[in-house]
N, C-alpha and C positions, 0 to 999 in steps of 0.2 A: 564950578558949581552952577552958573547961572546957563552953563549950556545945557546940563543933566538935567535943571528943571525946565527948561524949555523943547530938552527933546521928550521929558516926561511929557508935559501939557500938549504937545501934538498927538503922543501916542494915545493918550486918552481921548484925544476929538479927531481920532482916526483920519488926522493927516498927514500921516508920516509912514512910509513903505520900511519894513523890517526884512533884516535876511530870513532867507529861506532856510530850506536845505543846504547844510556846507557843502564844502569839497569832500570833508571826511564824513560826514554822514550818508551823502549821496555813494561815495565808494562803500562804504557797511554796508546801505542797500546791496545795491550788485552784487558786494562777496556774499553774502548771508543769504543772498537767494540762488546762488551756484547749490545745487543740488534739492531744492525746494520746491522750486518753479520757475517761470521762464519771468518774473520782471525785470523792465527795461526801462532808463530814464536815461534821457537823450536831449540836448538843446534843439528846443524849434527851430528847425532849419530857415523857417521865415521869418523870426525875430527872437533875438539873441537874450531877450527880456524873461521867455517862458523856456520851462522845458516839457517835453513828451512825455508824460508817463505811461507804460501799454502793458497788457498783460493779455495771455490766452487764458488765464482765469483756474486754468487748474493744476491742484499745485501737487509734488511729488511725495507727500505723504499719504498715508492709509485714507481713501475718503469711505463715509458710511462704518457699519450699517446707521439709520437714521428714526427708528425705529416706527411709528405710523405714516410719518411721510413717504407719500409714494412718490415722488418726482424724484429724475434723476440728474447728477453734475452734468454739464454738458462745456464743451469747448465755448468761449465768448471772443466779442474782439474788445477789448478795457482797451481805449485809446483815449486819454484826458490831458488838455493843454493845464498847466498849473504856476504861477507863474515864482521867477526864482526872489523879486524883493516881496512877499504881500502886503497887503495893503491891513491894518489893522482898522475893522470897521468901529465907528464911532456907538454901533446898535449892530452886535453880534445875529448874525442869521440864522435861521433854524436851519435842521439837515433835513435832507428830502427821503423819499422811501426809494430804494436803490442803493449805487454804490455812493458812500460820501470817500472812500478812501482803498489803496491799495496796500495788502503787508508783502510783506518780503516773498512770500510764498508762491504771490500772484495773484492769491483769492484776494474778492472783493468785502471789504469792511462796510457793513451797513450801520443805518442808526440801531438804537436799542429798542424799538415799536414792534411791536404785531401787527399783521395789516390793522387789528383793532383799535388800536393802540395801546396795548396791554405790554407787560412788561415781559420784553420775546428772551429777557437771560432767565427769568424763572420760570413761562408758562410753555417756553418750545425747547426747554430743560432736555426731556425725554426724547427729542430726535435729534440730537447733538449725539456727532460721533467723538471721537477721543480726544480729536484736536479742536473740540468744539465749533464745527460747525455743521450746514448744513445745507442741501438746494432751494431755489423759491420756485415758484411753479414753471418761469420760464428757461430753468438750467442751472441759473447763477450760482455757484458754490460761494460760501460768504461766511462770517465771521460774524456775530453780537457781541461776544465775549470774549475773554483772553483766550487766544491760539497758542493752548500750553505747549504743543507739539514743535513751536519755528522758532524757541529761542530757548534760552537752556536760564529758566524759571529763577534757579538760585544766585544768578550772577548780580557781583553789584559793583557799580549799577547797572540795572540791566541795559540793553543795546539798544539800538532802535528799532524798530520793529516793520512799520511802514509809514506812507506817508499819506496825510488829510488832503483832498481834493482841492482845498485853498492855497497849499502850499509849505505846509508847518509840517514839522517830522511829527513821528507817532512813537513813543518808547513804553517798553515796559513797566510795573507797578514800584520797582525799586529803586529809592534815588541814593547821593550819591554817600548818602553817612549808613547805606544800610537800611533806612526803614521802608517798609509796606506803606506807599501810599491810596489812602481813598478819596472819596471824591471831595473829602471835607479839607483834604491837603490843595485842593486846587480851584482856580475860578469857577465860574459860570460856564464856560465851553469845556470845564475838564481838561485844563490846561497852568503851565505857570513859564514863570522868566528862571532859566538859566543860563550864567554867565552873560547875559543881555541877550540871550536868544530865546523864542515864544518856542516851547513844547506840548505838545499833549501827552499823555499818558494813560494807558488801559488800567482800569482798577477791577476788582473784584463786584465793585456797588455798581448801582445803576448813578450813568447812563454807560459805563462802560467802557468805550472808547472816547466818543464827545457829545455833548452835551449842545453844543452849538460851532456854528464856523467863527472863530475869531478874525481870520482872515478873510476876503473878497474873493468865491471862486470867480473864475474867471470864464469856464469852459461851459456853454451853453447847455450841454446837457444835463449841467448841473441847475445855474441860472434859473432855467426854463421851467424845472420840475418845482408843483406847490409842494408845499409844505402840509403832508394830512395831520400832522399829531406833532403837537407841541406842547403837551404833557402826558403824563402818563395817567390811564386812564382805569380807574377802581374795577378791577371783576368781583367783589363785593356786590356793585351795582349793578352789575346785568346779572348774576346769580339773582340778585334779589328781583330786578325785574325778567326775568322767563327770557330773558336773553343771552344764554354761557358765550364766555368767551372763547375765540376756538383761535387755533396757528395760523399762522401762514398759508398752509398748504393744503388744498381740497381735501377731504376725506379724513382729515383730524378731529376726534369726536370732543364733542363741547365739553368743559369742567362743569363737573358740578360743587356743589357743598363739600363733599368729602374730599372728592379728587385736589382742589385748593387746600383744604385742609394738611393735607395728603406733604403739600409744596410749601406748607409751614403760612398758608394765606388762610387764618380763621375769620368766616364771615359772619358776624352778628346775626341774629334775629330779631323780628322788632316783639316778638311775643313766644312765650313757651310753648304754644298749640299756633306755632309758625305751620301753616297749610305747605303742604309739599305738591306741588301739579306730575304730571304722572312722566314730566322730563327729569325729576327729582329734584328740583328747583325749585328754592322759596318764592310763593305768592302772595303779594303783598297789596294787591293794586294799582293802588294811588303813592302805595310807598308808605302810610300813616301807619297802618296798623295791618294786622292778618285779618282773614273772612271771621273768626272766631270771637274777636272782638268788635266788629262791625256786626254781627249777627247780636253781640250780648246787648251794647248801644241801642241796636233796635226794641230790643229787647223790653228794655227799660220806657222808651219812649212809646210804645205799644201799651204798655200796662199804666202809666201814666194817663194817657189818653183816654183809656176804659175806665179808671178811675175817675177820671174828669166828669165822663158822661153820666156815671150811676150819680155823682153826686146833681 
């Protein structure tokens, strides 16, 4: 007992390295991507601590159409050192914009942001092809949300799927009694403990895949990359201020009022006679109120004034 609560007490002051990926999960990788795509995870030949994980990035399902996105999938070189015990941090790190992770397929698993940082599972909805995903401007074919297409959705529990750039496997939304998990099943990174091993898990909600790194990457390009969006960010607010939120990808035209609407995101008004500017987008100012009661205010304060004076 007193060692469970002492290896408890490290784990929580992120002094203590956790297994990785097993033997048996690492092999489900490999088999499960025979016929998918080409990854490959391989011990670093220069220390026996990490292994390789590499992908050419494009995987052997249907990719597109994608629907206004004009960029196209392109061949990548996904080469990421990861390491096999991680290290559980004591203050979980944000995920960066790029890849945080590899599935089975090859494609790369991004966080769940917009460049905006707007929520990319409901507002880049529309250029998701069937296995939901989609290119970034520079090639990268990627994943926000569950890849219904590389694992067979009703199995339970389901498989594992890919693996986090820190070193933790990635599994599907069903565990092991059968239910659909959401993010309110799991930590803060969109993760939990089974059998004493750290998992994450893709769910339906946001953030999707994770939430945060529970583990230390290790591999500089991950390191290296800030962190632009570490929460997700209201299209309410730039609707309201004359600023739509727009995708990823050039040439994606901005939402408006409706088009949110549209995505099940209804955006308030601060007033009935809410001024619409000729991008169809509430004008608000200062954010207080519409021109219409800014104009009535004066209004009043006007005739006050002139009242003042006769008397």
């Amino acid at each position: 007992m007193a060692k469970l609560l002492l290896a408890a007490t490290l784990l929580c002051l992120g002094l203590v390295s956790v297994r990785g990926l097993t033997n048996e999960e690492r092999a489900a990788l490999l088999t499960g991507a025979v016929g998918l795509g080409n990854l490959d995870i391989v011990l670093d030949p220069q220390n026996s601590d990490y292994f390789i994980v590499s992908s050419h990035g494009m995987p052997n399902h249907t990719l597109g159409p994608w629907g206004r996105n004009p960029n196209d999938a392109t061949h990548q070189n996904h080469i990421y050192r990861i390491p096999k015990n991680p290290t559980v941090q004591a203050e979980p790190s944000c995920t960066p914009m790029g890849p945080i992770g590899l599935a089975l397929s090859g494609a790369a698993i991004y966080n769940p942001y917009t460049g905006e940082c707007y929520d990319a599972g409901m507002l880049e909805a529309e250029g998701f092809d069937d296995c939901k995903g989609h290119p970034s401007p520079d090639g990268t074919y990627h994943y926000h949300i569950t890849p219904t297409c590389i694992f067979n959705i009703s199995e339970v529990p389901s498989p594992i799927i890919g693996v986090a750039l820190d070193g933790f496997p990635i599994y599907g939304p069903t565990d092991e009694t059968g239910r659909t998990l959401t993010s309110a099943d799991l930590d803060e990174c969109h993760g939990r403990q089974v059998n004493g091993q750290y998992r994450y898990h893709v769910t339906s909600d946001f953030p999707y895949f994770l939430g945060c790194f529970k583990g230390a990457p290790v591999d500089a390009q991950i390191t290296g990359e800030p962190c632009e969006c570490t929460e997700r960010a209201d299209p309410c607010q730039a609707v309201n201020g004359n600023e739509p939120p727009q995708g990823d990808a050039p040439g994606q035209l901005p939402f408006d009022r409706d088009q949110l609407a549209a995505l099940g995101i209804i955006c308030p008004t601060d007033s009935p006679n809410d001024v619409i500017n000729d991008h169809g987008h509430g004008q608000h100012g200062n954010g207080s109120g519409s021109k219409s009661t800014v104009s009535g205010a004066m209004l009043v304060l006007l005739t006050a004034i002139s009242i003042n004076m006769k008397l």
